[in-house]
Each structure stands twice: as structure tokens, then as C-alpha cells.
DRENDO-488836 format. One line per 3 residues: number of its first residue (from 1); their letters; for each residue x, z, y of C-alpha. Coordinates in nm, 3 decimals. Layout:
BEGIN
NUM) a) X/Z/Y  ...
REM end
This chain:
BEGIN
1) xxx) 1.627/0.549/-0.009  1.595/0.208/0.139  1.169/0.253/0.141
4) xxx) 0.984/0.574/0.135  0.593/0.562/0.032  0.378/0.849/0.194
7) xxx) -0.026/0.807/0.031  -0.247/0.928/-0.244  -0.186/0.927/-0.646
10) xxx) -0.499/0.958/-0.876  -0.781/0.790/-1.088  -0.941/0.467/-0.976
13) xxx) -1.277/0.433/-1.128  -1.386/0.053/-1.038  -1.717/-0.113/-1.086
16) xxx) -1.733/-0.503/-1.077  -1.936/-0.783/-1.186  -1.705/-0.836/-1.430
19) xxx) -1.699/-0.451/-1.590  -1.569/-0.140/-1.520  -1.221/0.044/-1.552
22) xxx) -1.073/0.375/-1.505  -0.695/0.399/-1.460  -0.378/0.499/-1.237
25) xxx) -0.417/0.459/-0.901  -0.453/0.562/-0.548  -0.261/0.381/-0.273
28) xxx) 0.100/0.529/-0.298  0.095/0.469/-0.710  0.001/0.061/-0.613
31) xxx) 0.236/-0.005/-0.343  0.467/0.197/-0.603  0.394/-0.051/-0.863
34) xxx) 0.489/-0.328/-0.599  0.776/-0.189/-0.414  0.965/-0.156/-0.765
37) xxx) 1.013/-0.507/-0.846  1.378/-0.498/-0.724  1.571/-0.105/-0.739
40) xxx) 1.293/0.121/-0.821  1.574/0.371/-0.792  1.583/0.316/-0.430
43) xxx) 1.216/0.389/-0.368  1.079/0.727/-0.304  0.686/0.873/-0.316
46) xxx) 0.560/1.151/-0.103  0.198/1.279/-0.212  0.031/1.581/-0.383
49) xxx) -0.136/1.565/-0.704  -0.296/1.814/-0.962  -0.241/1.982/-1.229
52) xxx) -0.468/1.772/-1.422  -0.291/1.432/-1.396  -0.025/1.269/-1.619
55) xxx) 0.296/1.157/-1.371  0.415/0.952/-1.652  0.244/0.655/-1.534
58) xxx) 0.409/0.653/-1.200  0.760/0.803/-1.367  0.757/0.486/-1.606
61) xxx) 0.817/0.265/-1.327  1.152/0.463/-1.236  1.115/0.599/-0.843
64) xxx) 1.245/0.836/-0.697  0.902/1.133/-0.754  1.136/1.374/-0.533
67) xxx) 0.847/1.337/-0.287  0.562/1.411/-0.518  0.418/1.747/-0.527
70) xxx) 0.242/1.910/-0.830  -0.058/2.175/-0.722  -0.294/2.366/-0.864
73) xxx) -0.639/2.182/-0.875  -0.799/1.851/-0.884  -0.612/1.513/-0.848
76) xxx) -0.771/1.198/-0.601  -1.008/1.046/-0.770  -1.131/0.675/-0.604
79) xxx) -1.485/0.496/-0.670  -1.524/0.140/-0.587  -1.816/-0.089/-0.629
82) xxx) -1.733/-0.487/-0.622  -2.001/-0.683/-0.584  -2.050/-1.073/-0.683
85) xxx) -2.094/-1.138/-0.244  -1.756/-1.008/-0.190  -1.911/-0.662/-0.043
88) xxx) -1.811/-0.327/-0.199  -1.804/0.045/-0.118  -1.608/0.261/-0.166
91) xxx) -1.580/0.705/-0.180  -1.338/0.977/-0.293  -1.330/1.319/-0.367
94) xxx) -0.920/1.373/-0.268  -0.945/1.721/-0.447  -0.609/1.892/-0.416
97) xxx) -0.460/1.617/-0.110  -0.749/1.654/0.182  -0.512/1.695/0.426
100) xxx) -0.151/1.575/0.496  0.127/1.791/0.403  0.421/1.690/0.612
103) xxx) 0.677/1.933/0.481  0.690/1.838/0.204  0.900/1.564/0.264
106) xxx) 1.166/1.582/0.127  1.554/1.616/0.275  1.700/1.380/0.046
109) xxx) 1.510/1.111/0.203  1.567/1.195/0.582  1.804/0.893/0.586
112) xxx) 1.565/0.634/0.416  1.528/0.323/0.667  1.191/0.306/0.635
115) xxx) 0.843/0.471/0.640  0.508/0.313/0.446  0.171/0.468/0.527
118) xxx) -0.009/0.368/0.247  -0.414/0.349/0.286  -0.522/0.723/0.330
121) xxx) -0.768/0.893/0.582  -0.676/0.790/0.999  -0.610/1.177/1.006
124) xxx) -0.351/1.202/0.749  -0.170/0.902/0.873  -0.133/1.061/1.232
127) xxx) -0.002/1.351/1.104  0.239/1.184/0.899  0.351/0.935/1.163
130) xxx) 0.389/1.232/1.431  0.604/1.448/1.187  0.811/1.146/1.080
133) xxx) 0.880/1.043/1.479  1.033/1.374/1.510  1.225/1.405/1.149
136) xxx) 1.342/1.018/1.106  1.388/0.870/1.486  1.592/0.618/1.386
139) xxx) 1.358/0.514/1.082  1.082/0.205/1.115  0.735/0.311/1.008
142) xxx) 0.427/0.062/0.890  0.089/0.148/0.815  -0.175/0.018/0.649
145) xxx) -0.584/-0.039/0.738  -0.859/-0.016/0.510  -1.212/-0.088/0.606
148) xxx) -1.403/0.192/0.533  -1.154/0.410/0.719  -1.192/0.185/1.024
151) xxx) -1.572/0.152/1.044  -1.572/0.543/1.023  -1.294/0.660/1.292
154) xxx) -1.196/0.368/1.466  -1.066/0.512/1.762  -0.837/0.781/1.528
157) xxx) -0.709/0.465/1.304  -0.625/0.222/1.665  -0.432/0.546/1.749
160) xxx) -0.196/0.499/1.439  -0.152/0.114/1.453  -0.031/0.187/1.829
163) xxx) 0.205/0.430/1.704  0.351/0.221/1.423  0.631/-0.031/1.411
166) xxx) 0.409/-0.296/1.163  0.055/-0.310/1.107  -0.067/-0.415/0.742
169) xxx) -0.431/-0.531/0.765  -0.724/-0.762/0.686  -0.939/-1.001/0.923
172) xxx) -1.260/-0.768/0.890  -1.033/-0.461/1.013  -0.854/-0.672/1.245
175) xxx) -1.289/-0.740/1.385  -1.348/-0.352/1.348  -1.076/-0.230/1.522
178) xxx) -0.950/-0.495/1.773  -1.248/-0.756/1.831  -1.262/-0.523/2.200
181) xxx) -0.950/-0.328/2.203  -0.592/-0.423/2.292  -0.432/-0.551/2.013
184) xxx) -0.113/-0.336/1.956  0.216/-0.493/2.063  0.336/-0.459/1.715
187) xxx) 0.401/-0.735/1.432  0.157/-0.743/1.215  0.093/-0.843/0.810
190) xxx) -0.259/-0.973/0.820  -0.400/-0.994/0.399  -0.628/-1.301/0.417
193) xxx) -0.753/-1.176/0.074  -0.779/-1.567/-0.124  -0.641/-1.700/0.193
196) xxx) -0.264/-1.553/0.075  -0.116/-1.362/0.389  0.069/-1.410/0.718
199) xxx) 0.298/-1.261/0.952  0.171/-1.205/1.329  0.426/-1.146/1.589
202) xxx) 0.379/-1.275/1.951  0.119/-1.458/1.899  0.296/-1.697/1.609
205) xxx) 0.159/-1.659/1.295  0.393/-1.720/0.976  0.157/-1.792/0.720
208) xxx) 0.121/-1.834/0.322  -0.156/-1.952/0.139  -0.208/-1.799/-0.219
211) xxx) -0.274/-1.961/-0.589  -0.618/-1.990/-0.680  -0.711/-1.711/-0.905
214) xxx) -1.079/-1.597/-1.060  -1.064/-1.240/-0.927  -1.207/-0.953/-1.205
217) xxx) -1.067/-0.648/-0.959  -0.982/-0.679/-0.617  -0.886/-0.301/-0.573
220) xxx) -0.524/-0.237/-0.469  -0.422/-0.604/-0.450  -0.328/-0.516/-0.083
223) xxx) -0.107/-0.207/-0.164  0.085/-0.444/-0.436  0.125/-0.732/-0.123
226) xxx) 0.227/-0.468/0.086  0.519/-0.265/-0.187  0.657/-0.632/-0.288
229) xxx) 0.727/-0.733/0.075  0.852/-0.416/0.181  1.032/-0.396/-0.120
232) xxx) 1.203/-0.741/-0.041  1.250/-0.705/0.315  1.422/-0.384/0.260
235) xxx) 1.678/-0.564/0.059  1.756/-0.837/0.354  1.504/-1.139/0.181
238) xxx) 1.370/-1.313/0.479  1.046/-1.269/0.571  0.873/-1.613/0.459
241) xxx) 1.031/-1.571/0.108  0.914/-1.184/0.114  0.558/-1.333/0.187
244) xxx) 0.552/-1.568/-0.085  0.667/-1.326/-0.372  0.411/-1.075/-0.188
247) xxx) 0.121/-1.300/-0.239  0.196/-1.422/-0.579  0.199/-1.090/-0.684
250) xxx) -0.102/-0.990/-0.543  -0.297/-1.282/-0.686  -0.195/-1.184/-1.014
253) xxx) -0.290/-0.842/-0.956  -0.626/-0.965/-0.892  -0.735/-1.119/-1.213
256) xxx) -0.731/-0.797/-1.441  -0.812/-0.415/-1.371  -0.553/-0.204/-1.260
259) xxx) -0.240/-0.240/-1.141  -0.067/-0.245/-1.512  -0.190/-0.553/-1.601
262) xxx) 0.026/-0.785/-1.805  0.002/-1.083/-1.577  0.129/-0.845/-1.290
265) xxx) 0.371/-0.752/-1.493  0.475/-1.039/-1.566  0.455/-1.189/-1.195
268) xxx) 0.695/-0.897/-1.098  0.970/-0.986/-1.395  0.969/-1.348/-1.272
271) xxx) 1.023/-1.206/-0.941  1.258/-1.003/-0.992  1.458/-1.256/-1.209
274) xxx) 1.437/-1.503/-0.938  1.551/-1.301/-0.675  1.864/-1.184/-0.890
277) xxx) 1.935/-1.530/-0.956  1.941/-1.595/-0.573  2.150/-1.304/-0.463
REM end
């Protein structure tokens, strides 16, 4: 495996001014719908689900679902409100995945190269990152910051970005978390939402702005940012070109619900076909 994604799969039910959706989701499935623009093949999942959810969704887009374990009981299920202000709120009942199962990792991807935290409770994520220091020394892990995580436990979730080797975040959970704390000495992928994205290391920030795009669903436009550039990087794109493609995806991803979309889908095949055409 040249990326491993450790995080939730479930039901998104999103509320916006501009309706309301339920579909696929949960923060490994989106940064699994990102990460497999390139060789899905070469992309694993870790996460538990229920008994009561279809994997085809995920299966269609050909990772590796080694990682993904099947229990008895309720699936995640996600409810955001978006609001016309840019506010929303957010709460989940994680049924059968409350708490982080580290062994079930499995063997076949101890030599992956690297380790994504995708969104998930500051809890889970420690326990994940402390397992995989121990089981993959040699592999580089990233994490990534949501806000309502942050203004709960901020102390738990500046405990995991000092423990990681890249930091994916925005500029209100840079403020939560950092506005009085040491930043960590890490680089860092800060999500400017319509801004685009940039890359913080030392000080220097690499940055690229996005197309304009009239958003209908914001939800899981980070995850997508953060599976494409992962997803490139792993396969030796540099980073400013691994930016772009990142941001252009998750603009797309923006102006429908979900994160099967058709102009998604589409962003990703022009993507990919580009990036072929390159190599």
C-alpha cells in the first residue's frame, strides 16, 4: 500500500440552504473517494462498520477494504446543518465504531509508507497514532482537524497534531487550537475553504487559490482535498502540482451533495488523465 486511510464509513445526512441529502459518507469513505484518482489498488481503509450498511459504495471505487471490519450493530451515521452565514453544526451517533480498534489493522499493510487520520474523535486518533508509532516506525502519519472536535477537546486534539508528521486543517481550527499554543513543528496543509489551500512549512507558505464555485454542500470537501493530495504525493507529484489537483477537486466536490457527484467525478477523470499523460 502506498496510503493507508484509518476513519469512519457511514450515512451523511446534510441539511443546507440549498436542500437536503442522505448518502455515503463518513471521513475514511471521502478521502477514499479522493485518494483513488490514481491506483485505487494501492489504497487501503481501516474502519468498522455494521451490519446494516451496503460496502458496495466504497468497493465500487476499487481499494483495498482489507482494513474494513464488518460488526454486528449500527453503522456511523453524520448530521450536518449548513447554514446561508457559512455556520453549521454538526453530531453523530458512531453506533458500532465509538472507539478505535487498533488491531484490526491489518498485516498486509504493515509496509504501507504512509498513515491518514481521517476526521474522527481526538481520542480515536491518539490511539491510532500511538499503536501505529509502535507497528509502522518507519511509516509517515498525517492527521486531520475538524472544528467541532477542536472546540470540544482541544488540549486531546493539540496532543495528536504534535504527534503527527503533517497537520491537515482550516484557519478557524488553526484559531481554536493554536491562537495561544505552540504551533507544532510540523508542515502543515491549511484548507482555506473558497480561498483553495496551502502548504505551511517553516514559516513559508506554498499557496493555491481555488475556482470560483456556488457551493450547494460543503461537507467532506476537505477529506476529498486531503485523499487527492495524498494520493498524488504518494506517487512522487510535487507538492504545488498535488495542491492544485487537490483543490480543483475539492471545488467540484462542493457544488453538489455527496461525494458521487458527476462533476467530481468528472474532475477526478480529468485528473487522472492528466497526470497519466505527464508520467
Amino acid at each position: 500500500m502506498k496510503l493507508v486511510i484509518v476513519g469512519h464509513i457511514g450515512l451523511n445526512e446534510d441539511r443546507t440552504p440549498h436542500g437536503s441529502a442522505v448518502s455515503p459518507g463518513g471521513a475514511a469513505y471521502a478521502c477514499a473517494r479522493g485518494a483513488a484518482v490514481l491506483d485505487a489498488t494501492q489504497v487501503g481503509v481501516v474502519a468498522t462498520v455494521g451490519d446494516d450498511l451496503s460496502l458496495a459504495p466504497i468497493r465500487s471505487l476499487g481499494v483495498n477494504l482489507l482494513g474494513v471490519r464488518v460488526a454486528r450493530g449500527r453503522s456511523p451515521r453524520f448530521y450536518i446543518d449548513q447554514y446561508p452565514d457559512g455556520r453549521r453544526t454538526f453530531s453523530v451517533d458512531f453506533g458500532i465504531a465509538t472507539e478505535a480498534v487498533p488491531d484490526s489493522f491489518p498485516p498486509a499493510y504493515q509496509l504501507t509508507r504512509h498513515v491518514h487520520l481521517a476526521t474522527a474523535p481526538p481520542e480515536q486518533q491518539l490511539a491510532w497514532l500511538l499503536h501505529l508509532r509502535r507497528v509502522l516506525p518507519r511509516a509517515t502519519i498525517s492527521v486531520d482537524m475538524f472544528e467541532h472536535f477542536a472546540a470540544q477537546d482541544g488540549a486531546l486534539c493539540r496532543q495528536v497534531c504534535h504527534g503527527a508528521d503533517l497537520i491537515f486543517m482550516n484557519e478557524e481550527e488553526q484559531r481554536l487550537l493554536f491562537s495561544s499554543h505552540d504551533y507544532p513543528q510540523v508542515p502543515t496543509v491549511v484548507k482555506f475553504g473558497p480561498g483553495g489551500a496551502g502548504y505551511r512549512k517553516d514559516g513559508r507558505l506554498l499557496r493555491v487559490h481555488a475556482p470560483q464555485e456556488q457551493p450547494v454542500d460543503t461537507t467532506h470537501a476537505g477529506e476529498i482535498l486531503a485523499g487527492v493530495y495524498l494520493s498524488l504525493r504518494a506517487h512522487g507529484l510535487p507538492r504545488q502540482d498535488c495542491l492544485t489537483h487537490a483543490v480543483r477537486a475539492a471545488s467540484a466536490k462542493v457544488t453538489q451533495f455527496g461525494v458521487n457527484g458527476d462533476a467530481l467525478t468528472a474532475t477526478l477523470d480529468r485528473i487522472r488523465a492528466e497526470v497519466t499523460a505527464a508520467a
